[in-house]
Every structure is written in C-alpha cells, then in structure tokens.
C-alpha positions in Angstrom: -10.7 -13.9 -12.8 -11.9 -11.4 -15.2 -8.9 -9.2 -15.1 -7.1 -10.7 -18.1 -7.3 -8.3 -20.9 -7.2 -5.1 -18.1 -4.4 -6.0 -15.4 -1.6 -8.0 -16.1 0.8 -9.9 -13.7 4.3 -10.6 -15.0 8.1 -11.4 -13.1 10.6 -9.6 -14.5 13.2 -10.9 -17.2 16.7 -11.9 -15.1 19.9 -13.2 -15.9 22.7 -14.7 -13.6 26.0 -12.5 -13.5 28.2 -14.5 -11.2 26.4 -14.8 -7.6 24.1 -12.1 -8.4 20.9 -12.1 -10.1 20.0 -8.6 -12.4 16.6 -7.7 -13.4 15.6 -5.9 -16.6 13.6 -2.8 -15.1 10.3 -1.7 -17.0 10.5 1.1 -19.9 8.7 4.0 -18.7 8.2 7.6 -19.5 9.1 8.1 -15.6 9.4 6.2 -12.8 8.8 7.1 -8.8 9.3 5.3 -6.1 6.2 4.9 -3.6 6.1 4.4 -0.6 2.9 3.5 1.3 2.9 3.4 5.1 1.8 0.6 7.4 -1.5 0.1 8.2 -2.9 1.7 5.3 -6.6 1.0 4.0 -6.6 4.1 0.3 -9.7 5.1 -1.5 -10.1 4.0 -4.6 -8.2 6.2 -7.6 -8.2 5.7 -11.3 -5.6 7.4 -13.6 -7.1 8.2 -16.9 -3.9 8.4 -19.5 -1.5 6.8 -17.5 -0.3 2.8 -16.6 1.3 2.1 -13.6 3.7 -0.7 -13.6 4.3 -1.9 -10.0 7.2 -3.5 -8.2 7.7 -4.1 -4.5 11.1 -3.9 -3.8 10.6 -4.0 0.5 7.7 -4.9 2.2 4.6 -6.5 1.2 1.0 -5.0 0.3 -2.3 -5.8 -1.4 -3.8 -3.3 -4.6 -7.5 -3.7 -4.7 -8.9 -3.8 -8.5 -12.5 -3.0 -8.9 -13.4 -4.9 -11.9 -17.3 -5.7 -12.6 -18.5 -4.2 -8.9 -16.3 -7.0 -7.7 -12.7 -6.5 -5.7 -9.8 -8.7 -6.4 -6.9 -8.7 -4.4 -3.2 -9.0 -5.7 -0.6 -9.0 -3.4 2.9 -7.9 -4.1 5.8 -9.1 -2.2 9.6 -7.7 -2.4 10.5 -11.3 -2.2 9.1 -12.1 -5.6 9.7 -9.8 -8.1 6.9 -9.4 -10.5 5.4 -6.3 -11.9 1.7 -5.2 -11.8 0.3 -3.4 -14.9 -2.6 -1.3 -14.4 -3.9 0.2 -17.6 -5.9 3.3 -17.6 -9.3 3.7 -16.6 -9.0 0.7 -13.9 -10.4 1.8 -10.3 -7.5 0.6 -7.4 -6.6 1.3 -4.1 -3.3 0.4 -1.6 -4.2 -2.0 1.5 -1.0 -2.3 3.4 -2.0 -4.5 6.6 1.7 -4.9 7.7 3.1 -2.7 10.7 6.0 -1.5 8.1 5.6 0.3 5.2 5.8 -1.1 1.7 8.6 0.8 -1.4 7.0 0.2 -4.5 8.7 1.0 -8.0 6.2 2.6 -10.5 7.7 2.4 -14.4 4.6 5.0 -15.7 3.2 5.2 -19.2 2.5 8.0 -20.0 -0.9 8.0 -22.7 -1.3 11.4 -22.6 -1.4 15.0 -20.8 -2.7 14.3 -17.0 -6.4 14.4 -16.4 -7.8 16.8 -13.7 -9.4 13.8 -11.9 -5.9 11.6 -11.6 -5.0 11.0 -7.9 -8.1 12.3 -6.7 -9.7 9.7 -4.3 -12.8 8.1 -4.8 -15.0 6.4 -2.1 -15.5 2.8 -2.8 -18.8 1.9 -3.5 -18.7 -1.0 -1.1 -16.2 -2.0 1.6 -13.1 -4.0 1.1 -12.8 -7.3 2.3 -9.9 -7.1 4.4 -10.0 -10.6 5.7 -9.8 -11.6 2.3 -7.3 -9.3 1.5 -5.1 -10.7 3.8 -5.2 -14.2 3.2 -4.3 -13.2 -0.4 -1.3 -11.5 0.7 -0.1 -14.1 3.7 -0.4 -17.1 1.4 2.6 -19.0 1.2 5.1 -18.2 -2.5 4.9 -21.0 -4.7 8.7 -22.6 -5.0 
C-alpha cells in the first residue's frame, strides 16, 4: 500500500480480568479526545512535530492519507480497537459519512514545540473518493 514505513495500523495489547476485557492505552505526552460530527468531509492537515495515535472508542469514520498524490482510506471503528499512528509530516483529513458523530482518542507525541502551520487546513489537491471511502469503512470486520 505504500504506507508502511509512514502510518502504522496496530490493536491494542488486552488482557482478560474476569468478564471484562482491559486495554493497555498509548503513552503520550497528552491525550484529547476528538470528536468529529456526522457528515463531515475535513481539509487536508499535516502536523509537523507531532504523531497522532488514533482510537475510535464510538462511532465509526474514515482518515484520508495522502501518500504519493494518491488517497488511501483507513477506517476506524469503536467496535475494533486498533490505533492509527500518523507520524509527522503526513497530509490527512476526517471523512465521517455516518449521521452520528465519531469520539476519537488521540495519545499525541509530542517531537517538538508546535509549528505555526499545525491545524491549519489545506485544500486537497484533488477530490476525495467518497464512494471509495465508504466501501472501506462499511466492509464487514474480519472474525
């Protein structure tokens, strides 16, 4: 896919205690939770000394990676917990195509002070595929 040695996708580490399951969260230098509305389409951002590591914990949504002028879709899902991580200097953008919004956990590294141009959209160069988009997102978990 091309995104190997920039974005990594990982489930988190678990163990059983008793009925319920516990999840070993992400080290981070600080963590937010996100919250993107329904029926979002974002610009494109890039954070330049920071990496976001992503969890959905309700909802569902896609981020768009622009990686060699081409998108690729990764959907996250609260009912499979795996964690994004987006390194610095990697264009992405939220596509939330559901009617409800989508909580995200962000674990951020921190890689230095915060650049002037962090969180300042960019327009992307070409359109998203949203038909694609979504049949990344509605495709059945693997058991």
């Amino acid at each position: 896919m091309g995104l190997a040695k920039a974005v990594e996708f990982f489930a988190l580490d678990s163990i059983q205690g008793g009925m319920s399951q516990f999840y070993t969260p992400q080290k981070s230098d600080e963590t937010m939770l996100v919250e993107v509305p329904g029926n979002t389409v974002e610009n494109l951002f890039v954070h330049h000394f920071q990496t976001d590591q992503l969890l959905a914990v309700r909802g569902s949504m896609i981020l768009a990676i622009l990686c060699n002028r081409e998108y690729h879709y990764i959907p996250l899902r609260d009912r499979c917990p795996q964690v994004l991580k987006i390194p610095p200097g990697i264009p992405h953008a939220a596509i939330n195509p559901n009617s409800e919004s989508c909580l995200l956990v962000n674990a951020v590294l921190r890689h230095g002070a915060a650049h002037p141009k962090d969180y300042q959209p960019l327009s992307p160069p070409f359109p998203y595929n949203l038909d694609l988009a979504c049949q990344q997102l509605y495709q059945p978990l693997a058991d």
